[in-house]
C-alpha positions as CSV (number, residue, x, y, z in Angstrom):
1,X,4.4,32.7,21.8
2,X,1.1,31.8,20.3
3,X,-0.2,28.3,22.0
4,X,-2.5,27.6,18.9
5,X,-2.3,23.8,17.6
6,X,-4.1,23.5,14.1
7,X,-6.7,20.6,14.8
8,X,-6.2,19.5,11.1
9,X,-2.7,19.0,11.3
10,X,-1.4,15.9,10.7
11,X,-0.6,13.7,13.9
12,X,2.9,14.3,15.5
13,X,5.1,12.9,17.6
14,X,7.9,13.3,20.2
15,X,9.5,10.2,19.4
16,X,12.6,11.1,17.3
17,X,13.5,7.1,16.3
18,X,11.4,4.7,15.3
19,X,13.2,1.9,16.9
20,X,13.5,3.2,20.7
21,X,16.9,2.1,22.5
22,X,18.2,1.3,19.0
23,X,21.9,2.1,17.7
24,X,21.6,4.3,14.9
25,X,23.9,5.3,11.6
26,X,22.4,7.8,9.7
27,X,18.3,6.7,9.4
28,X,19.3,3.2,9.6
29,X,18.6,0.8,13.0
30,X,21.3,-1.6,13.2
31,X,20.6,-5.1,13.7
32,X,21.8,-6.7,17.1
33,X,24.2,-9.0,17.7
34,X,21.7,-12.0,18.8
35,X,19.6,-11.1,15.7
36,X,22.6,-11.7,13.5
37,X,23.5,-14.6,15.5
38,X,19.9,-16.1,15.4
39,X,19.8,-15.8,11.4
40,X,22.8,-17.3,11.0
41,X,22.1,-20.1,13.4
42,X,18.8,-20.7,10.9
43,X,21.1,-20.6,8.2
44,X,23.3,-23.2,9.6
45,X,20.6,-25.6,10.6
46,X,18.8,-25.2,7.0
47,X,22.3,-26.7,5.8
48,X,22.2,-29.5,8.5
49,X,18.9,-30.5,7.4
50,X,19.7,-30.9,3.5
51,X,22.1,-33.3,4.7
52,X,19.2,-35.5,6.2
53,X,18.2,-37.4,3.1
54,X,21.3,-38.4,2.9
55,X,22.2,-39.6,6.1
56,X,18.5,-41.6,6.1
57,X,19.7,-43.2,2.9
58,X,23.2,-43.8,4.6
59,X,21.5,-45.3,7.8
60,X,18.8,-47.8,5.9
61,X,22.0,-49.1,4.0
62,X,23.4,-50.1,7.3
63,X,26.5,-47.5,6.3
64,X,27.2,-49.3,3.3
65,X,25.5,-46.2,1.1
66,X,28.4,-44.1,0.9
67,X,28.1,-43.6,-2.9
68,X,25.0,-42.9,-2.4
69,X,24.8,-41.0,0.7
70,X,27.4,-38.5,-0.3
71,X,25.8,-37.0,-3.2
72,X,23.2,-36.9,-1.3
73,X,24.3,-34.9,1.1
74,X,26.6,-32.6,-1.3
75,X,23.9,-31.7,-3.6
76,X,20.7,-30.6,-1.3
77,X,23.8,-28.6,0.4
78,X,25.2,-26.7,-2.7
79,X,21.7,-26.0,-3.9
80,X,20.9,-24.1,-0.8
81,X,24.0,-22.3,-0.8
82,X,23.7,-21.4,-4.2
83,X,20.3,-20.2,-3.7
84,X,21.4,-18.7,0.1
85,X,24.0,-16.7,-1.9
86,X,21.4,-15.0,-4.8
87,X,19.2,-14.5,-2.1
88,X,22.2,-11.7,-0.7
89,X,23.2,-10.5,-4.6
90,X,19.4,-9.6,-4.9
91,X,17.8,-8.9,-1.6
92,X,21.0,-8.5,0.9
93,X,19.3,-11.3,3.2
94,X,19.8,-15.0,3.4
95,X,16.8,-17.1,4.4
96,X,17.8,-16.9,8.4
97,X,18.1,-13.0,8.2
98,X,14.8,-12.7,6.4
99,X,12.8,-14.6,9.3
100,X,14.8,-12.2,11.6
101,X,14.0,-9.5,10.2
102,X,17.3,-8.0,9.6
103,X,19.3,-7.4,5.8
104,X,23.1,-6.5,4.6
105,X,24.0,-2.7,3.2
106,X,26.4,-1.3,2.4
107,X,27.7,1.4,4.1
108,X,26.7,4.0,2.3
109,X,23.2,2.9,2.2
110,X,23.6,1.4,-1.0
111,X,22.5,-2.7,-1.6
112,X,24.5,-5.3,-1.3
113,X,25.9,-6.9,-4.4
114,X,27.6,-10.3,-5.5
115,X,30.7,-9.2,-4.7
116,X,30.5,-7.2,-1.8
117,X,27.5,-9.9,-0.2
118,X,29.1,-13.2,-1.2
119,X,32.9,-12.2,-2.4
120,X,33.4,-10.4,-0.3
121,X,32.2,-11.3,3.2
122,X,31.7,-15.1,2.3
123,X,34.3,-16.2,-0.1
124,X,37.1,-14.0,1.2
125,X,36.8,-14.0,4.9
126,X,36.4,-18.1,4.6
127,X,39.7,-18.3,2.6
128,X,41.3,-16.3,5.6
129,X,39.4,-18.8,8.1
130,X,40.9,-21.3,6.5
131,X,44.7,-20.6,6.9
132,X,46.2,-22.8,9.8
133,X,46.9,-20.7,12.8
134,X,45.8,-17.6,11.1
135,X,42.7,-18.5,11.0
136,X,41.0,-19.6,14.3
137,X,42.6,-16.0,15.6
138,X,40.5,-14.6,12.6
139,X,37.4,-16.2,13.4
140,X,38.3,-15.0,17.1
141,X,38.4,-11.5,16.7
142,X,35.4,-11.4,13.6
143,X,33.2,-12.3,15.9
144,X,34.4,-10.1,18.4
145,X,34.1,-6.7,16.5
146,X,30.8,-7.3,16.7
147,X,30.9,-5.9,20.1
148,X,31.6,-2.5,18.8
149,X,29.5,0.8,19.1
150,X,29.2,0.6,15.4
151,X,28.5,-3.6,15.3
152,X,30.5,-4.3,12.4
153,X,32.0,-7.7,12.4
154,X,35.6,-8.0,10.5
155,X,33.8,-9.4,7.5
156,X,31.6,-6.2,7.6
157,X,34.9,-4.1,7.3
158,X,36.1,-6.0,4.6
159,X,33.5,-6.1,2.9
160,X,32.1,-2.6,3.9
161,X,28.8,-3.3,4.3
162,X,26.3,-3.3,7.2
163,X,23.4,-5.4,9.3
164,X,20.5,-3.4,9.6
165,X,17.1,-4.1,10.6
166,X,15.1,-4.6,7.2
167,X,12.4,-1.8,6.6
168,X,8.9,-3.6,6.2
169,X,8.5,-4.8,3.5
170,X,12.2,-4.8,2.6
C-alpha cells in the first residue's frame, strides 16, 4: 500500500450524498412530506388572497356587491391558476414549491409536462376527488401514500412523476 496523497489533487470527500439523512432514488433527494405540505399550503393561501379584492369590494357594499364581488373574486383566482399551472408545464414547480425549494419529475428523471404536471396530477386526480363517496376515500389514501419509503402520493403514481428537492438554480 503506498500512503502517498498528491497535494494537488483536487479536494475530496467522505460524504457519499449531498443531502445527509436524505431518501434517495437514483441521484435525486426527495422532497419531504412537510416541504410538500408547506408549498402547497403557500399555494393555497396565494388563492385565498386573490379573493381579497373581492371580498373588500363585497364588504364596502354592505353585501349588496355580489355582481361585483364575484368576478372579482373568480378572475384574480383563474389568473393565478392559470399562471400556477404554466409555471409546472415549464419549470415543474408552482410558486409554493419554488419558495420551498422543492420541483415535480418525472420518474425517470425527465421534466414534467402539461399533461403529466397539470393533466395528470391536477385535472385527473380532482375529477376522482370529486365523485361522492369515492372521493373523500381518495383524498384519504393520496395523502397517505405519501408516507411511503419512496414518498409518492397517489397523484404521483398516476401521474408518474416525483417531488424532489430542486438543484440550485433549478
Amino acid at each position: 500500500m503506498n500512503d502517498f496523497q498528491n497535494p494537488y489533487a483536487a479536494p475530496t470527500t467522505h460524504i457519499a450524498r449531498p443531502y445527509a439523512g436524505a431518501a434517495f432514488e437514483d441521484e435525486f433527494a426527495l422532497a419531504r412530506p412537510g416541504t410538500r405540505w408547506w408549498a402547497r399550503l403557500i399555494d393555497n393561501f396565494l388563492l385565498l388572497g386573490a379573493c381579497i379584492p373581492a371580498f373588500v369590494v363585497w364588504v364596502a357594499l354592505e353585501g349588496d356587491g355580489i355582481l361585483i364581488g364575484l368576478p372579482l373574486a373568480v378572475l384574480p383566482m383563474l389568473v393565478l391558476t392559470v399562471y400556477q399551472w404554466v409555471l409546472i408545464a415549464r419549470q415543474g414547480q408552482t410558486l409554493g414549491k419554488k419558495w420551498s425549494g422543492i420541483k415535480i419529475i418525472k420518474t425517470n428523471g425527465a421534466p414534467v409536462t402539461f399533461l403529466d404536471g397539470v393533466i395528470l396530477r391536477e385535472w385527473v386526480v380532482g375529477a376522482i376527488g370529486a365523485l361522492p363517496w369515492i372521493g373523500g376515500l381518495f383524498g384519504l389514501l393520496d395523502v397517505m401514500f405519501i408516507f411511503n419509503n419512496d414518498r409518492r402520493c397517489l397523484h404521483d403514481r398516476i401521474a408518474s412523476t416525483r417531488v424532489i428537492i430542486a438543484p440550485f438554480g433549478g
